[in-house]
C-alpha positions, 0 to 999 in steps of 0.5 A: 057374462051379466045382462042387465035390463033397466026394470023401466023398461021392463013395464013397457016391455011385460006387455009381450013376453016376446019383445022381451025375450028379444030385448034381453038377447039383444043386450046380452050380445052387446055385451058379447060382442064387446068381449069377442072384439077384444079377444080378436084384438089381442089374437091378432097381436099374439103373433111376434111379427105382427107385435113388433109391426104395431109397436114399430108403427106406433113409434112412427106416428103420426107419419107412419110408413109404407109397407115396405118400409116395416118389412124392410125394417123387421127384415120379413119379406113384403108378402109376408108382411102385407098378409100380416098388416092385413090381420092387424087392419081387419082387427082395427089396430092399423089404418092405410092410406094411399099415398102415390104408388104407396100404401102408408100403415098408421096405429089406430090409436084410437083403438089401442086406447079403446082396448086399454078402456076395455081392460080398465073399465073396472079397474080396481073395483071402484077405488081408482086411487089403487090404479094411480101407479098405472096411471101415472105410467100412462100419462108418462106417454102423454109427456113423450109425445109432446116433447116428440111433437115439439121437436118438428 
């Protein structure tokens, strides 16, 4: 783990060696946090029903399906599921809504992108053209979704 204190604010901050200390434990748990998140994300996809639920709903977007649905699709019985979407929801990969007598899961895309972003922040040491095959791979995504959405 790397704390970083910008020595800008290190003469602002000299004048009590206490604001400092709190300065840098505040930073160095920032960076903390982020780390703990991830491993919290990837723990609550480590799990096969849970891993095929994300990927089924992502396949599924931006509609999504009820609850039953993916239990019916996987072929897990409904408590089971529910207990399972309810790790994935606190984790951040799925949101719900509720729809009627139904309670409709999505993939949050917005964190699987954040979590992509976590493993890439330093992608390649600098030199993003050795990370154009993976890239290009992701932008493939972009294409299928497109041709998906047009379709409707």
């Amino acid at each position: 783990m790397m704390c970083i204190v910008k020595s800008s604010k290190l003469s602002i901050i000299n004048t009590s060696n206490l604001l400092f200390v709190e300065l840098f434990l505040y930073v160095c748990i920032i960076g903390h946090m982020e780390i703990t998140t991830a491993i919290a994300s990837f723990a609550a996809l480590s799990q096969d029903t849970r891993l095929k639920a994300f990927k089924l709903l992502v396949s599924q977007e931006p509609e999504g399906l009820p609850a039953g649905e993916i239990a019916r699709q996987l072929c897990v019985p409904h408590n089971t599921m529910s207990a399972h979407l309810s790790v994935l929801a606190r984790a951040g990969w799925v949101v719900s809504k509720r729809q009627s007598r139904q309670i409709i899961y999505r993939a949050s895309l917005s964190h699987m992108e954040a979590v992509v972003q976590f493993l890439l922040q330093d992608c390649c040491a600098g030199h993003p053209e050795l990370c154009a095959s993976l890239m290009d791979s992701l932008s493939g995504c972009e294409a299928a979704k497109s041709d998906k959405q047009d379709s409707f």
